[in-house]
C-alpha positions as CSV (number, residue, x, y, z in Angstrom):
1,X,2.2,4.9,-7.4
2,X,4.9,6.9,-6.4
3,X,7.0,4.5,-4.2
4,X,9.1,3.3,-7.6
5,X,10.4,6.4,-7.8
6,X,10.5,7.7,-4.1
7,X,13.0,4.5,-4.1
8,X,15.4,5.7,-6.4
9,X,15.4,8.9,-5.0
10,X,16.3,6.9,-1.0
11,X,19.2,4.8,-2.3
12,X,17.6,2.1,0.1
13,X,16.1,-1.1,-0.3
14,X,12.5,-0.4,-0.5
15,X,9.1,-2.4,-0.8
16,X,6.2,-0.6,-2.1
17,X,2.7,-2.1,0.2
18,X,-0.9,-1.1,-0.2
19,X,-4.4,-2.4,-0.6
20,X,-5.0,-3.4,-3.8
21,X,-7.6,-1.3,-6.2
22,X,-9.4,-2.0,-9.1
23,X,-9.5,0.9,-11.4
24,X,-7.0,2.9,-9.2
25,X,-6.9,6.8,-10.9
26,X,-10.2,6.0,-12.5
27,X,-13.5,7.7,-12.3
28,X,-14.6,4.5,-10.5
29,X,-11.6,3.1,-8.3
30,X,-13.3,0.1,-5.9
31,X,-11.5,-1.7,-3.0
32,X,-12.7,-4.4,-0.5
33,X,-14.6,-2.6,2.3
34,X,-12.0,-5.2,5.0
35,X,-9.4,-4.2,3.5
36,X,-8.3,-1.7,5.3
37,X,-8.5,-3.2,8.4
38,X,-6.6,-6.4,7.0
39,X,-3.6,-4.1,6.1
40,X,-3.7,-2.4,9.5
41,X,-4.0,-5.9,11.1
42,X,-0.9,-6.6,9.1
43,X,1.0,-3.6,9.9
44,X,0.5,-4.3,13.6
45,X,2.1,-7.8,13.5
46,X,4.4,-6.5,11.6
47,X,6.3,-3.5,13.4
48,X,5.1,-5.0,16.6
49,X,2.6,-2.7,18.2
């Protein structure tokens, strides 16, 4: 991903978040179909909206 080197680039503390993949970049990535809505469920608690 790009967020190692996004964080460099800040000069910030950083945390790089995201569903996990298998096979990300491949011809055949897969992911849970709930995931998505996991991480946005996450997200929500989270920043508090």
């Amino acid at each position: 991903t790009v967020g190692p080197l996004i964080a460099t680039k800040l000069g910030v503390s950083t945390i790089d978040v995201g569903n996990a993949q298998l096979g990300m970049h491949s011809a055949r990535e897969m992911a849970g179909s709930l995931d998505h809505g996991m991480m946005i469920k996450v997200f929500t608690e989270l920043f508090g909206e």
